[in-house]
Every structure is written in structure tokens, then in C-alpha cells.
N, C-alpha and C positions, 0 to 999 in steps of 0.2 A: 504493500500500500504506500508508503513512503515513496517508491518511487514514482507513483502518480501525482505528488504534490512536487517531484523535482523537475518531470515535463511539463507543470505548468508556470514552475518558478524560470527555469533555464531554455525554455524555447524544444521542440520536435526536434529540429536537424542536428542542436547542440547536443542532446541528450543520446540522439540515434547514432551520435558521433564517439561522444565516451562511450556508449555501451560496445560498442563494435572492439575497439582499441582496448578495453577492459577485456573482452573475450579472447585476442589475440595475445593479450602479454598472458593472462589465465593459462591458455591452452600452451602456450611453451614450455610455463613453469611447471605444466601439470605431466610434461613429458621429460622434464629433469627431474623430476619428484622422486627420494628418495627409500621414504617411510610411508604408512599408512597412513598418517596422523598429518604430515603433509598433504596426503593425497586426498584425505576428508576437506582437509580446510579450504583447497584448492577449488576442491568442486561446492562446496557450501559457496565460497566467492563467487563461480560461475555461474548456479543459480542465478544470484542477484547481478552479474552482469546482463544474463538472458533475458531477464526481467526489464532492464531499461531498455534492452534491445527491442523487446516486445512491444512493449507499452508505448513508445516512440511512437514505433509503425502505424499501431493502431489507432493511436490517438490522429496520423498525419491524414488517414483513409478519414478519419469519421469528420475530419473540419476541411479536408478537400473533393472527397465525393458525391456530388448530390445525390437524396435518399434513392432516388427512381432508378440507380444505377448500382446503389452501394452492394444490394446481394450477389448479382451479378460480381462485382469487383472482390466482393472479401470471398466467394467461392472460389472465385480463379486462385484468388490470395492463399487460401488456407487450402486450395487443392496443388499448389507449386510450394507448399509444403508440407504435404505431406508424401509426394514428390521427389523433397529431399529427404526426408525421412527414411523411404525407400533406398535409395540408392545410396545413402552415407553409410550404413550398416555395412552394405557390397563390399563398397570403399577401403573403409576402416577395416572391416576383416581380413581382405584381400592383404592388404597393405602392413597390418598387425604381423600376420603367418608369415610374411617371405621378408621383411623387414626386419618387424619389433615390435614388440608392443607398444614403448615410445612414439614409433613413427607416425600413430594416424592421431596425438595430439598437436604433432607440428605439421600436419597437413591442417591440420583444423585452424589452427594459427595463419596457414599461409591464405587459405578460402578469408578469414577475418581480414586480412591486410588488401588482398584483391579488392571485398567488401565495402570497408570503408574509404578506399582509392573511389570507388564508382559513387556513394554517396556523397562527398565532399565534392566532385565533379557534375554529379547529374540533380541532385536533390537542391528545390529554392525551400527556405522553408515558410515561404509563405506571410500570409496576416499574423502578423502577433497575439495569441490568445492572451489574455486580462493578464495583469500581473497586481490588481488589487492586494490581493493580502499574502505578497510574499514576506511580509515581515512575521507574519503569525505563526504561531508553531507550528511545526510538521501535525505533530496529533490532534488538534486544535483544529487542524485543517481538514484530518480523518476524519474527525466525530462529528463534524457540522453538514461534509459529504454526505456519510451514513444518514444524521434526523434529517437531512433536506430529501434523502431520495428513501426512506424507507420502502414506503410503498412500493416501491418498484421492485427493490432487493428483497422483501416478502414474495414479491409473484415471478417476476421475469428471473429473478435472481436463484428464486429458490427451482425454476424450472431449469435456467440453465445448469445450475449445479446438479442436481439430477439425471439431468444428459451427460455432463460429463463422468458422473459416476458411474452409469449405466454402459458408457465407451469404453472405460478404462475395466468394469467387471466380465466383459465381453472379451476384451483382451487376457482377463488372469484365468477365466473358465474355459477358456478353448484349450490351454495346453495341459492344463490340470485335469480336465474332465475324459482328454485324449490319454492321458498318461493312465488314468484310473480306469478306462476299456481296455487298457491294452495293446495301443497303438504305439507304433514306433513315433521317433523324433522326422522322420523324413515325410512319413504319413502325414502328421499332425502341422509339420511347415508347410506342406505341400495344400491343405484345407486354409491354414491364416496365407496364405500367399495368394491364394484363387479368392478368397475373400475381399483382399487387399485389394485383387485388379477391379473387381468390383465394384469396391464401395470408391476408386478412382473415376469408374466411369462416371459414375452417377454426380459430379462435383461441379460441373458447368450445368446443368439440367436445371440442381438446387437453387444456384444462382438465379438462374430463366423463372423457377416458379415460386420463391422469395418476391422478385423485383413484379411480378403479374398477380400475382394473388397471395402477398403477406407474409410476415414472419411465422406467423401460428402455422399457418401450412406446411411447414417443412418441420417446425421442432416438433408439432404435437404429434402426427405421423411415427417421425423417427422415435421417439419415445415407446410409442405403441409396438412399434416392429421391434425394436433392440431388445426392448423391457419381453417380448414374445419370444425372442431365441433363447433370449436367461432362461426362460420358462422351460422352452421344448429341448435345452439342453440337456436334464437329467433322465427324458425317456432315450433316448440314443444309446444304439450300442452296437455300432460297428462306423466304418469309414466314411462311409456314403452318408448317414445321418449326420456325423460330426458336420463333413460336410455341408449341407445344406443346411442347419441352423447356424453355421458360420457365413454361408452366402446372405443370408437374411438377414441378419445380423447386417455383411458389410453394405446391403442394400439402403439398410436405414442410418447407417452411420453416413452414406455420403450422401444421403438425403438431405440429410442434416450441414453436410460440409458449408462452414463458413456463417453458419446461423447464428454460434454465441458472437463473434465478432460482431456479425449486424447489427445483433440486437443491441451488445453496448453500443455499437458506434451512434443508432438510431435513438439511444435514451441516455448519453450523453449533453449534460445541458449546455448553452451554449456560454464558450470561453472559461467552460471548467472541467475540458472533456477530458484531460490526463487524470485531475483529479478521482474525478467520476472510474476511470476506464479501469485507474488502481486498485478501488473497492472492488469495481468486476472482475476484474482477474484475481483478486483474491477469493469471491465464492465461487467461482469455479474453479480453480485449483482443486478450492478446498475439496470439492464433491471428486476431483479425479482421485484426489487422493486417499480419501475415506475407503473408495472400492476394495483398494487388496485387504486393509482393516476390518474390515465388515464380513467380505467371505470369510477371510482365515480366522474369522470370532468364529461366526455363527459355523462355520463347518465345523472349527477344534468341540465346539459346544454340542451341536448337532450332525450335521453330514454336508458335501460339497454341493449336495443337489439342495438343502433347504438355505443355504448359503447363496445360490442361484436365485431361487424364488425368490428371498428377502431382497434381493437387489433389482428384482424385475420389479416387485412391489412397490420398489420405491418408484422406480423408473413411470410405473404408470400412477404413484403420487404426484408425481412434477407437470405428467401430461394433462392431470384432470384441474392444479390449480391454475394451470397456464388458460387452461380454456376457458374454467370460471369465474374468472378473478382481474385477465389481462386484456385490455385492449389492445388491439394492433397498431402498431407503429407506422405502417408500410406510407397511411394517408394522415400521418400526424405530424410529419417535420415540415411541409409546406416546397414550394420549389424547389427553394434553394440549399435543402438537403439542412438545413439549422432548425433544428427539431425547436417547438415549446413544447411541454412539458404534456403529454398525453392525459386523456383522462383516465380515470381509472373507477370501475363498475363493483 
């Protein structure tokens, strides 16, 4: 969260500038690193460079896209990374085995230095967002975020965290659930990888029916499908079944591609969208991250399958307050993509 009051104190391009260069000098040291205890502090750092890197971005998409275009923009956005997500793994592995292991954190370093060459070159940053109370505290600045937009972070917030939880429990029951029928590791890569091409297809589509008929279309959808594979993952027991509630599964994740962005970017208030965008990416995190928490409770307590259910549960919690609780954003920012404040029902 702090770092949403430092993109609104130090400007988009300055911030997307040290985060970049924080990631680069990070990723070096993290490949001289000689201890463990090195190696934790290194990446605890990284985290929070990632974080300004992130929060930049999105804040630069939400106060230069107009709304009519933005789902569209943050699909493409969050589908050219997930993208790289795909292919860094390749990378890094490739490069780890015939190298080092060292080596793919100084490749990571040299991708960062490429990076911020091309921002410092290609990025204007723009209107100046408000710099009213940068004298005020960081937390100060938190807590007045949070009472100004509760509302929101009740409904949209508590839907997006949901989705993220329900993406990220999708991700720890497929290898878990494969491992407990019985299947090999090549089996079990070879269902998340036909997934993956998947839920890639479907990432410009989202955008297309985001920017035509609404945010709730795409997140409450994906909710109901992802939160349905949790579910039909514990009758499966063989190849073919993991299979297909992993296709379903990637069908509604890239349903979804690019939705939490929009959604912050569209209920970002105006000239305090870093602020604003720092709380959002704080409850969604928070929800990815609860996911491995919550199966490995509830299965250590009960089994991997009621472990699934609890998380489809939630998944389809998030869907039913998103519907009756949230207005859509889609015709609430006005032309020029600078939202006022939506209602809320």
C-alpha cells in the first residue's frame, strides 16, 4: 500500500523508473547471493520493487486510457503477461541447467536494464496527478483511501479478491489433486500447459466483451466457471478428467484476463489513482494468497477434495456479492475515461 501513496507523491514515469532499476540491481545481487538469509532478504526486496513496478503501470493505463477502451487495453496488458510468464520459466530453466543456477538472475537483470533503456526513451508521463497532500503521512494517506472508498472495497474488492483466490487455488489443486490419482509429473504439466494455451486464447475476446457489455460480465462468469472446476475436481480420477476441469478452469481464468486491472483502473478516483490502485492490489494479493492457506488448512483438517469445495465456495461468495451489491463501471466514468464515483445499490 505505501507504494501507492509514493506514485502519487513522485509522478508514474519516476516511480516506473526506480522500480525497474531496483529490480535490476535486486536481480544481480540475488545471483551473487551467498546464504539463504541473503537470499530471503533479497527477494522480500524484490517483492517490493515488483510492487512499484506494478502499481506505476497500472496507475499510467487507468489516467491515460479512456474507459471505452480500457478492457480491451488491460486484456492485451495482462495477457503479454502472462505471456511472459510462460516463456520466463523456459528461459530460466533452460539457462539454470546448462549455465547455473546464478545465471537466469542476471539475465533477469539484463531484461530490467533493456526495460528501463525503453521507458526512459519511449514513456511521456503525462498530466500531473494532484500532489495535494504529499506532506501527510504515508498511513494517514492509507486510512483516508480505505473510509473514502469503503464501499467499493466491500463489493468490487471483496469480488476481486475472490477471483484471485479462486486463480491461485486452481493453480495448487491441479498438481496436488494429479499427484493424489496417480499421475505422473509429465501427465499432470502436460493438462496445466493445454490449460494455459487456453485460458491465453480467450485474453483478447475478454477485452472485446469487458469494453461491449461491462465488467460484471466477465468477472461474474469467471467466478462461476473457476469456482465449478474446484468443485468437479474431486470426482476425477484419471487423465482425461484432470484434464478437462483444468480446461474449464483455464477457460474462465482468461475470461476473466485483465478484469481486476479494469476494474481498479475504472474505480480509481480521479488524481488519486496510485493511491486508490495501492489499496487494490493489496486485496487482491491478499485473496491470491490466502489460496495455498486455506486448502492446506482445510485438507490437513479434513481432505484435499473439501479443501477444493471450500474455495469454490468462496469463489461463488465473491460472484453473488459482485452481482448484488455492485454497479457496473463500464457507463460510469463518462468519455473521457475519468470515472466519478459510481453508484452503489
Amino acid at each position: 500500500m505505501p507504494v501507492g501513496t509514493a506514485v502519487a507523491r513522485f509522478g508514474r514515469r519516476q516511480t516506473m523508473i526506480a522500480g525497474t532499476i531496483a529490480i535490476l540491481v535486486l536481480s544481480a545481487l540475488t545471483g551473487l547471493s551467498s546464504t539463504i538469509a541473503q537470499f530471503i532478504a533479497l527477494r522480500f526486496l524484490m517483492g517490493g520493487a515488483m510492487a512499484l513496478w506494478s502499481i506505476s503501470r497500472h496507475t499510467y493505463i487507468a489516467d491515460t486510457v479512456p474507459i471505452q477502451h480500457r478492457g480491451r487495453a488491460l486484456s492485451l496488458f495482462g495477457g503479454m503477461g502472462r505471456l511472459g510468464t510462460l516463456i520466463g520459466p523456459i528461459i530460466g530453466g533452460y539457462v539454470g541447467e546448462h549455465v547455473g543456477l546464478a545465471a537466469p538472475f542476471f539475465v533477469q537483470s539484463g531484461v530490467a536494464l533493456i526495460t528501463v533503456v525503453l521507458v526512459i526513451a519511449l514513456m511521456k508521463d503525462g498530466p500531473e496527478i494532484s500532489r495535494v497532500a504529499t506532506r501527510r503521512n504515508v498511513y494517514s494517506r492509507i486510512g483516508t483511501t480505505l473510509a473514502d472508498n469503503r464501499q467499493v472495497f466491500l463489493t468490487a474488492g471483496v469480488a476481486a479478491m475472490a477471483l484471485q483466490l479462486v486463480r491461485n487455488a486452481r493453480q495448487v489443486m491441479i498438481p496436488l489433486w494429479g499427484a493424489g490419482i496417480g499421475l505422473g509429473a509429465g501427465d499432470i504439466g502436460l493438462a496445466i500447459g493445454i490449460a494455459a494455451a487456453v485460458d491465453m486464447a480467450f485474453f483478447y475476446p475478454a477485452g472485446l466483451l469487458m469494453d461491449r457489455f461491462g465488467r460484471k460480465f466477465a468477472i461474474v462468469p469467471s467466478l462461476f466457471i473457476i469456482s465449478g472446476a474446484l468443485a468437479l475436481m474431486p470426482v476425477t480420477r484419471d487423465f482425461w478428467g484432470l484434464l478437462g476441469v483444468a480446461v474449464l478452469g483455464g477457460v474462465g481464468n482468461g475470461l476473466s484476463s485483465g478484469v481486476v486491472l479494469t476494474l481498479g483502473a475504472d474505480l480509481a478516483p480521479r488524481g488519486q489513482a496510485g493511491e486508490f490502485l495501492g489499496v487494490w492490489r493489496f486485496f487482491t494479493d491478499t485473496g491470491g494468497m490466502l489460496a495455498p492457506f486455506a486448502i492446506g488448512t482445510v485438507a490437513t483438517t479434513f481432505s484435499l477434495a473439501t479443501g477444493g469445495l471450500t474455495t469454490a465456495g468462496m469463489g461463488v461468495a465473491g460472484a453473488v456479492v459482485m452481482t448484488a451489491f455492485f454497479r457496473e463501471t463500464l457507463n460510469a466514468g463518462g468519455a473521457t475515461g475519468q470515472r466519478d464515483r459510481p453508484r452503489q445499490r
